[in-house]
ROMI-396659 format. One record per residue (C-alpha): x, y, z; residue in one letter. Coordinates in Angstrom, 2 decimals. Example, Ala and Ser with C-alpha at 12.3 -4.5 7.8 and 13.67 -1.06 7.14 Angstrom:
! ROMI-396659
((12.30,-4.50,7.80),'A'),
((13.67,-1.06,7.14),'S'),
***
This chain:
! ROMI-396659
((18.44,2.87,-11.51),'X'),
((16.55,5.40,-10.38),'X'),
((16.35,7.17,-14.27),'X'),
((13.50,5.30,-15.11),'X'),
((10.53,7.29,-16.52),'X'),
((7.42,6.70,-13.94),'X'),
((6.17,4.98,-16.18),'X'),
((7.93,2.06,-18.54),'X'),
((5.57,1.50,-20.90),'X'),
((1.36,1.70,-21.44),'X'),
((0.77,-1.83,-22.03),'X'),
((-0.91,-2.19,-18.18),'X'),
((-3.14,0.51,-18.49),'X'),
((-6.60,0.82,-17.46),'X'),
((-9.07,1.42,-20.30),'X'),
((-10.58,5.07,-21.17),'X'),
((-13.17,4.28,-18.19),'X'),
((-10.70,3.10,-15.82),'X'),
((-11.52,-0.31,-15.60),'X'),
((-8.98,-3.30,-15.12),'X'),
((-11.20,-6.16,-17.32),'X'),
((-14.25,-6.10,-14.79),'X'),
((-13.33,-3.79,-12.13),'X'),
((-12.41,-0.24,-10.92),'X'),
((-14.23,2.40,-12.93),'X'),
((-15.47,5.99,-11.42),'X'),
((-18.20,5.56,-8.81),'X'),
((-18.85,8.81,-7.24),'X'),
((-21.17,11.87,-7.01),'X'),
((-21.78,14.19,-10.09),'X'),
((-20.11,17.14,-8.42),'X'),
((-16.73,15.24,-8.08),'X'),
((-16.38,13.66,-11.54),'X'),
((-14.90,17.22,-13.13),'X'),
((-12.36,17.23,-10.35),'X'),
((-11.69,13.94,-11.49),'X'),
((-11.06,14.86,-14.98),'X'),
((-9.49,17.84,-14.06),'X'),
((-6.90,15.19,-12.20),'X'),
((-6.75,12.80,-15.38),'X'),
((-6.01,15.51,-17.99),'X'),
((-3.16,16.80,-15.08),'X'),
((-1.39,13.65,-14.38),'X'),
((-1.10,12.63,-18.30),'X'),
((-0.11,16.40,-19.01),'X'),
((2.65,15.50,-16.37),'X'),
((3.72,12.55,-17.49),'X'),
((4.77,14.19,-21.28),'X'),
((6.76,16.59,-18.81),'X'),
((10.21,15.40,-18.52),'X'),
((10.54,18.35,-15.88),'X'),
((7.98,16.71,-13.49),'X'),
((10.10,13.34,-14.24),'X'),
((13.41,15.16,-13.37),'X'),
((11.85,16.97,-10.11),'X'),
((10.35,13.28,-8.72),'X'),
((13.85,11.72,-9.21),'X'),
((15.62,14.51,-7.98),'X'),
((13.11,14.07,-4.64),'X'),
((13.57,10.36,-4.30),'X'),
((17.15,10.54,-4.58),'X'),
((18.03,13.82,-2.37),'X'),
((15.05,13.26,0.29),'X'),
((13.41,9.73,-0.08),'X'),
((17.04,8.40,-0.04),'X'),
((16.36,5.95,-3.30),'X'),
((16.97,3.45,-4.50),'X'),
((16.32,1.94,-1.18),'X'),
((18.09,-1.42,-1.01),'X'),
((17.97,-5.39,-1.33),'X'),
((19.08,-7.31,1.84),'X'),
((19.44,-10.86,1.95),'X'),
((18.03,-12.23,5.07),'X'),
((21.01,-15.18,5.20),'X'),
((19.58,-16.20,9.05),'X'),
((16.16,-16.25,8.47),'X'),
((17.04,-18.38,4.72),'X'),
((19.39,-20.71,7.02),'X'),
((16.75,-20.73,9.65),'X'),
((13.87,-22.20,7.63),'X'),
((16.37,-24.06,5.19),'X'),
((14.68,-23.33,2.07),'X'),
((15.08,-20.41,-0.45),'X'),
((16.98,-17.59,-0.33),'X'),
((14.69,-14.50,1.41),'X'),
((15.75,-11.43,0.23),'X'),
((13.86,-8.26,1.33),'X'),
((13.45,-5.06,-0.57),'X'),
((13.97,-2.55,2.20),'X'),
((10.61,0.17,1.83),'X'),
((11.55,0.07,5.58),'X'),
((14.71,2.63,4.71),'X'),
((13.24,5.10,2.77),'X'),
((12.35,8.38,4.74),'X'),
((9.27,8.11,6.86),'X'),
((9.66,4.41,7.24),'X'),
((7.17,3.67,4.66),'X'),
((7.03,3.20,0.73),'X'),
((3.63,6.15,0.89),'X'),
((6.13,8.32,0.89),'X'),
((6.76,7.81,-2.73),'X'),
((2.91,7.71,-3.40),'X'),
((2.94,10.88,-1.24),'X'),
((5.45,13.05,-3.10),'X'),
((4.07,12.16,-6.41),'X'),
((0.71,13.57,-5.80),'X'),
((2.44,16.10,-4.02),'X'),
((4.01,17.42,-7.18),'X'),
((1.02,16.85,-9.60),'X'),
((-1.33,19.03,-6.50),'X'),
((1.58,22.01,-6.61),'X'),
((1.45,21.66,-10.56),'X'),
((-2.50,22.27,-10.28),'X'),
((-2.15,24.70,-8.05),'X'),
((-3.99,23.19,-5.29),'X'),
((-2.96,24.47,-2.02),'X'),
((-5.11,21.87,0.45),'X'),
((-4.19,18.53,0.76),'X'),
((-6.77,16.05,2.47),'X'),
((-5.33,12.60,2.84),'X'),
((-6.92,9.37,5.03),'X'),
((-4.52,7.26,6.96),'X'),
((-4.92,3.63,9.04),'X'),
((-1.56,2.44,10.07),'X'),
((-0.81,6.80,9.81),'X'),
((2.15,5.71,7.30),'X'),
((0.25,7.27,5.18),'X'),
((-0.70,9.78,6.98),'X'),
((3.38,10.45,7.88),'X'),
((4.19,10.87,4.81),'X'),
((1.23,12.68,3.12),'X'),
((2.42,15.58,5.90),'X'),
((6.01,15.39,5.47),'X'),
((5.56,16.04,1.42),'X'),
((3.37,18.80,2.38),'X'),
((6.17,20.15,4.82),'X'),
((8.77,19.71,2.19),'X'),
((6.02,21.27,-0.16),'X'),
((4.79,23.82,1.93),'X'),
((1.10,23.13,1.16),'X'),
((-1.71,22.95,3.85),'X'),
((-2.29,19.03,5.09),'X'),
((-5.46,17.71,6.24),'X'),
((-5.66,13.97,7.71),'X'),
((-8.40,11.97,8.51),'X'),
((-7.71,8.78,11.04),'X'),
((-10.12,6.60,12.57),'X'),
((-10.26,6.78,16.67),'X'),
((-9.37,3.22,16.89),'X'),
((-6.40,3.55,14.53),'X'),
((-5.20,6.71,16.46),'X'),
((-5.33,5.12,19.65),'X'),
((-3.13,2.28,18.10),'X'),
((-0.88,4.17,16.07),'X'),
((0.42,6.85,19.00),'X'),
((3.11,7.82,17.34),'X'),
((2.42,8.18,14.09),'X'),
((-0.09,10.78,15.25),'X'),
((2.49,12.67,17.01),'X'),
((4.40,12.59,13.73),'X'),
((2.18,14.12,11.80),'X'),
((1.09,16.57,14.24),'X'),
((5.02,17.51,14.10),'X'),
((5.20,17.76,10.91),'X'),
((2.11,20.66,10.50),'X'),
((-0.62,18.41,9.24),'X'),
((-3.86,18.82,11.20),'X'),
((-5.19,15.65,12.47),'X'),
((-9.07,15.34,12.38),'X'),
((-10.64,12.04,14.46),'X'),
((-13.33,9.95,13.06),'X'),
((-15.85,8.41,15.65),'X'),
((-18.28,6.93,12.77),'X'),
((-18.51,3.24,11.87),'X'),
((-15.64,0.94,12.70),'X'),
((-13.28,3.94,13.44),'X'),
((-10.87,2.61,11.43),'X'),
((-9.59,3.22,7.45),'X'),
((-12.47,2.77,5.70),'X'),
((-14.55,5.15,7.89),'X'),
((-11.47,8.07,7.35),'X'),
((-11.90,7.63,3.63),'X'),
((-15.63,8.02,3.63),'X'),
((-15.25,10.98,6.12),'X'),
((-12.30,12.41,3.50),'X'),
((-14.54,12.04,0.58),'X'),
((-17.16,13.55,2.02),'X'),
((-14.68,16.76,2.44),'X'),
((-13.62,16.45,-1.17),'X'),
((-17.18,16.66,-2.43),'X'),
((-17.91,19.88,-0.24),'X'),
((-14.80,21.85,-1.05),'X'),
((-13.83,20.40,-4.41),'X'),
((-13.01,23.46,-6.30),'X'),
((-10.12,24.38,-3.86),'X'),
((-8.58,20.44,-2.55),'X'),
((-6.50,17.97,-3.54),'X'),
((-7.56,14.65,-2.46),'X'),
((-4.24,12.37,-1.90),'X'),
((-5.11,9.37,-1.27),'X'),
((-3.27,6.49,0.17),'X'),
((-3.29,3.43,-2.07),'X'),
((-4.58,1.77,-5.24),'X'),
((-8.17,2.32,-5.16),'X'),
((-11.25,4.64,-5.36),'X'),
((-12.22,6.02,-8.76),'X'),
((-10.34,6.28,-11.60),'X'),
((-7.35,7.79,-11.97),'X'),
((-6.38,6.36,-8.32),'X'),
((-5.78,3.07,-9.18),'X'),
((-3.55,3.78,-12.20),'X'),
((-1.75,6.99,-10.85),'X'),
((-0.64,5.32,-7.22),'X'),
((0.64,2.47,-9.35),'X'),
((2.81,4.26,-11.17),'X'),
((4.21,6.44,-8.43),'X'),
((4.49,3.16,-6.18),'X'),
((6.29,1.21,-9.16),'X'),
((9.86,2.37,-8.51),'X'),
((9.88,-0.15,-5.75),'X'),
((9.76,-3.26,-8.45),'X'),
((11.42,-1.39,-10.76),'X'),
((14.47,-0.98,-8.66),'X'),
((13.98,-4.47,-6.91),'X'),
((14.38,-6.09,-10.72),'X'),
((17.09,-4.90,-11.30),'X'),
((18.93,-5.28,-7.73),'X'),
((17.64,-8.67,-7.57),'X'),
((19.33,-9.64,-11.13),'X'),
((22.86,-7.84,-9.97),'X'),
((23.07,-9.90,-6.43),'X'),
((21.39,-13.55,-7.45),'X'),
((21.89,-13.09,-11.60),'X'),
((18.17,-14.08,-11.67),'X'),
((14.94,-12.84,-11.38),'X'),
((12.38,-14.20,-8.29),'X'),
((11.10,-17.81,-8.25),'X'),
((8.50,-15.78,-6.11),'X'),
((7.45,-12.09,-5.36),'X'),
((5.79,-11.73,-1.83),'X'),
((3.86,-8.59,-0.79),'X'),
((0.95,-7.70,1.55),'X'),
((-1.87,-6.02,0.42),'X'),
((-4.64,-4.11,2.40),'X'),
((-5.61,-1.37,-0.37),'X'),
((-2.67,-2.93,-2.28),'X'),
((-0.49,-0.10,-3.15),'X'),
((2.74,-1.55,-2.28),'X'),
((2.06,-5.14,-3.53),'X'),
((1.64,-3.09,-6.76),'X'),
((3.97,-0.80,-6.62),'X'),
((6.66,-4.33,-6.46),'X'),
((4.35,-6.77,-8.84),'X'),
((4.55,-4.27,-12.27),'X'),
((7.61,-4.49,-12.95),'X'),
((7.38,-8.19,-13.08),'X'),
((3.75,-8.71,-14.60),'X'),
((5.14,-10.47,-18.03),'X'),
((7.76,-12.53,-16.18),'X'),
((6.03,-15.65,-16.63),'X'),
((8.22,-17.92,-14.47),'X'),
((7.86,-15.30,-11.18),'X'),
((5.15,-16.17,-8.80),'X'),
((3.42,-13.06,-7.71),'X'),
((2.09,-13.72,-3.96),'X'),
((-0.07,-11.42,-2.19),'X'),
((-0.72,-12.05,1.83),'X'),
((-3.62,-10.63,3.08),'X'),
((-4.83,-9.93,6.83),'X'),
((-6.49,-13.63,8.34),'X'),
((-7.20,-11.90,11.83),'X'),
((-8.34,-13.65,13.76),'X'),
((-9.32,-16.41,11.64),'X'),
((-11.16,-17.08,8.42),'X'),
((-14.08,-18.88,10.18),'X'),
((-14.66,-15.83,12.92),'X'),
((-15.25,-13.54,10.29),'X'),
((-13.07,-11.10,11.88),'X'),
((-10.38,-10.43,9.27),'X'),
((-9.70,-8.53,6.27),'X'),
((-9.07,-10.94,3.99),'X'),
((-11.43,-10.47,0.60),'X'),
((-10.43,-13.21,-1.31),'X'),
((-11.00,-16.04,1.45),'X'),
((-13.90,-15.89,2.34),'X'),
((-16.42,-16.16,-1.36),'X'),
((-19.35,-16.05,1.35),'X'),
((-18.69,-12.84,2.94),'X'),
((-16.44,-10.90,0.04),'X'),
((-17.63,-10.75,-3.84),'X'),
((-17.43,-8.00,-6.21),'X'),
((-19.00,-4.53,-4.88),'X'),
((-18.79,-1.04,-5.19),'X'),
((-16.93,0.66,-2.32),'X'),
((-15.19,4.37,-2.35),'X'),
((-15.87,5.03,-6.04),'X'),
((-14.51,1.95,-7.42),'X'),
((-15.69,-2.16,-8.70),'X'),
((-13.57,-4.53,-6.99),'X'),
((-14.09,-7.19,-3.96),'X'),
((-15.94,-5.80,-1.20),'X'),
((-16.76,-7.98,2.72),'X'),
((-20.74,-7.60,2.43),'X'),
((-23.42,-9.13,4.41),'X'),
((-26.64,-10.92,2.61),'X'),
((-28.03,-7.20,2.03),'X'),
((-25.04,-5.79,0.56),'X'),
((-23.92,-3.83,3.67),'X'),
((-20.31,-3.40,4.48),'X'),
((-18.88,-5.38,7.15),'X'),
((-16.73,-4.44,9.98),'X'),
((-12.99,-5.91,9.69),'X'),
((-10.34,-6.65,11.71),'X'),
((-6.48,-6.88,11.73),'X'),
((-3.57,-6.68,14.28),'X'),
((-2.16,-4.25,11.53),'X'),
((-3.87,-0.91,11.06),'X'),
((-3.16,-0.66,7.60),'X'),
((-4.76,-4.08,6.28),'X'),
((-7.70,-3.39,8.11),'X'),
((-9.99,-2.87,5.29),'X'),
((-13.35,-4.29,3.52),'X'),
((-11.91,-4.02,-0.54),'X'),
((-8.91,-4.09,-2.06),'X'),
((-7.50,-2.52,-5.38),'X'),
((-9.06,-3.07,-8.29),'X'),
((-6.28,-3.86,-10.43),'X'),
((-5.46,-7.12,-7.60),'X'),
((-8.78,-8.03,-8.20),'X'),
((-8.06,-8.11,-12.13),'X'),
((-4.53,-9.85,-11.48),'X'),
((-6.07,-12.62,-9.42),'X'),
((-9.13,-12.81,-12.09),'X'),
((-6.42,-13.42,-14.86),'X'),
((-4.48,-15.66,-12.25),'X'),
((-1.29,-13.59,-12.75),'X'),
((-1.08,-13.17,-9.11),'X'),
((-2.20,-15.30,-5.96),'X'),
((-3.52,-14.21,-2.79),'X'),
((-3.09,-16.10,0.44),'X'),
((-3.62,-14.34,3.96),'X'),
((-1.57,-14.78,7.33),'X'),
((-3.47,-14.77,10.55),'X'),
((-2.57,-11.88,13.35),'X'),
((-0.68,-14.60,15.66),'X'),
((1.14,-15.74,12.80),'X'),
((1.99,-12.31,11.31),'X'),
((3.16,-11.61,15.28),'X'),
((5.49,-14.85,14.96),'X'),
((7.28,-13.24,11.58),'X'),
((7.67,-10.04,13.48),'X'),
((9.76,-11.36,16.24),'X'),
((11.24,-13.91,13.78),'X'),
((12.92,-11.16,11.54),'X'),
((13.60,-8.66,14.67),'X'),
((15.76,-11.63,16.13),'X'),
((17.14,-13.46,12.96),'X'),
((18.10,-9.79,10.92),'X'),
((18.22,-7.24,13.51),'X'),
((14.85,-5.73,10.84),'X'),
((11.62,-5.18,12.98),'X'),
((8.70,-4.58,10.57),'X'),
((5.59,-2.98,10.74),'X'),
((3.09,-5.33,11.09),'X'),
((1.45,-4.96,7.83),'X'),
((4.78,-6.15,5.90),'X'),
((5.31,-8.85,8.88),'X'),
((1.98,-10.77,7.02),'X'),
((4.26,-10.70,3.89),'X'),
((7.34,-12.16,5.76),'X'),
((4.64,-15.08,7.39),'X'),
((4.31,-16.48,4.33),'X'),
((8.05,-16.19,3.11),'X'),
((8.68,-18.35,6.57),'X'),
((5.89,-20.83,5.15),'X'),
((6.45,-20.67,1.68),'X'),
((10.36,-21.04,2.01),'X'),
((10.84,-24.21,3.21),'X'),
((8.76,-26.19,0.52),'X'),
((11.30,-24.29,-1.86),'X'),
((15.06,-25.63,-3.34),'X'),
((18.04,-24.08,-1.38),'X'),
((19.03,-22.07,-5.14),'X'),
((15.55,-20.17,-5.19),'X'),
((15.31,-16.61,-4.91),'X'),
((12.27,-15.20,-2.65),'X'),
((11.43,-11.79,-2.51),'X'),
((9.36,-9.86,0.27),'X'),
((8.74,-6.57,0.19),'X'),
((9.65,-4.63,3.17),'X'),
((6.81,-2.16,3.22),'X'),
((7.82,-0.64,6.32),'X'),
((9.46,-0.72,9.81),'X'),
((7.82,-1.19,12.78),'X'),
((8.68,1.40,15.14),'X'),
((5.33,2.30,14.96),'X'),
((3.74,-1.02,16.05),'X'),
((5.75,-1.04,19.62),'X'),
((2.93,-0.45,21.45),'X'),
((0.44,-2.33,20.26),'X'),
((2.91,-5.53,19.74),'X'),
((3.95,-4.80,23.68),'X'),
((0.16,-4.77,24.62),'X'),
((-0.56,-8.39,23.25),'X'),
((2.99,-9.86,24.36),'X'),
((2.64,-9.17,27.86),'X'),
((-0.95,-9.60,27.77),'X'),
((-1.91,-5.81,28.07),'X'),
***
């Protein structure tokens, strides 16, 4: 299972310009598009390497602890008396997160450059978590930017990384939140490009981002196909995944992109509400979000009238953010794949659903993807398959889940 080459076949590729139909593409200033070249010409040089192949298994096997799992959530399916729920457990892999298979990837590929600082951005710090663990494992230098609001939120996960030898650097500008720690990490990149790696966190920015955090992210449905077939002997009626960047939403919907008959769902953050504009859903709302140009790539971006990015909001640090990934924007384009949203009090109801029903708390993020497996469900025959991806657990949303229970 986990033999598979990174990547299956080149059918899904970008073009030469790293575009996905009408979006992605290489935004950015003159002084980073070498680096960017420098990164292409790596990451195809590794992919003819059957050593780097071997040496990413070996990792997710020995250290990741792959292939993580398929669990069929048999209270929650009784429960809502609708399809069967099964969830493909991200949650289990080390870190708690799927970025840790993003995050050992580019790990790899900056060791193979010989690139010995690492600058990463982080919201939820999942991200973050693992970006510093690799480097631990690695033993290269870790840099990682985090909005002020998202560190205050995410407590722990700062503490992690701190643990692990990363150096955590606070952003105070904008929103404090993701999108402000990528602007403040590009900004680094350009200045010291000749010596850093920039790993980012999910399927965006310029080309080869979108394309390369795919791939590394696409042992998830890779795995899931095939686990799915061996417990049900079919594939999904319906493939459900949240998406804030949209990393692990990819990372599960490849593998099934030419299965016709499976319905590929992705659940956005509602917030507080479409109508109160304070959410961070970009397909929703065609009044506030249309196609833009935001941290080097073309996708859908929340503007105002004048084209200036609006503030967001989400219960879940890591869906808190104005775009999305440009290859979503292409799949929803071609209507491959759908994209609803789940609001923060419903996403707070799946949380404390799951916890009770399965004995799984999620993070929040992935508890948006399990609100619309409890709505979806029901409207579905008893013999249907469902599948949510478990992005991660939800250890590190304690706090902040606490705070708005008992009114804190």
């Amino acid at each position: 299972m986990t033999n598979a080459s990174i990547r299956a076949d080149s059918s899904d590729l970008p073009d030469a310009r790293g575009y996905f139909g009408e979006f992605g593409g290489r935004f950015v200033p003159e002084t980073i598009m070498p680096a960017l070249d420098e990164l292409e010409a790596a990451y195809v040089e590794a992919l003819a390497d059957p050593d780097f192949h071997a040496q990413l298994r070996y990792l997710q096997r020995t250290y990741t602890g792959r292939p993580t799992p398929v669990s069929h959530a048999r209270r929650l399916s009784e429960e809502l008396g609708g399809a069967q729920i099964y969830l493909k457990r991200e949650d289990l892999a080390h870190t708690g997160a799927h970025k840790i298979n993003n995050a050992l990837g580019q790990g790899l590929l900056a060791q193979r450059m010989g690139k010995r600082r690492i600058i990463a951005e982080t919201g939820a710090g999942q991200h973050g978590v693992g970006t510093a663990t690799a480097m631990a494992l690695l033993g290269l230098d870790c840099h990682v930017y985090m909005g002020t609001v998202d560190i205050q939120r995410q407590q722990p996960n700062v503490f992690r990384m701190k643990l692990l030898g990363a150096q955590v650097i606070p952003v105070e500008s904008g929103s404090r939140t993701l999108k402000d720690a990528i602007n403040e990490a590009m900004r680094d990149w350009v200045t010291n490009v000749q010596t850093t790696f920039y790993l980012l966190g999910s399927a965006l920015g310029p080309h080869p981002y979108p394309m390369m955090v795919r791939d590394f992210q696409s042992v998830i449905g890779t795995e899931a196909r095939e686990q799915i077939q061996e417990m049900t002997g079919q594939l999904p009626d319906v493939c459900v995944a949240c998406v804030g960047g949209g990393s692990n939403a990819i990372g599960l919907f490849h593998a099934f992109r030419h299965d016709a008959d499976t319905e590929l769902i992705g659940v956005e953050a509602g917030g507080r509400g479409i109508a109160s504009q304070q959410h961070a859903a970009r397909f929703a709302d065609p009044t506030i979000s249309r196609p833009g140009i935001l941290h080097g790539t073309r996708s859908y971006v929340m503007q105002d009238a004048d084209g200036q990015i609006m503030e967001t909001h989400s219960v879940s640090a890591g869906l808190d953010y104005p775009s999305v990934g440009p290859e979503h924007a292409h799949l929803r384009q071609l209507e491959r794949a759908f994209y609803t949203m789940a609001t923060d009090d419903e996403a707070l109801e799946a949380f404390q659903l799951l916890s009770k029903l399965e004995g799984i708390i999620p993070a929040l993020e992935s508890a948006h993807a399990v609100a619309e497996a409890i709505k979806r469900a029901p409207t579905m025959p008893r013999d249907s398959v469902l599948l949510v991806n478990l992005s991660g657990r939800g250890d590190k949303d304690l706090d902040t889940v606490i705070g708005i229970l008992e009114g804190g």
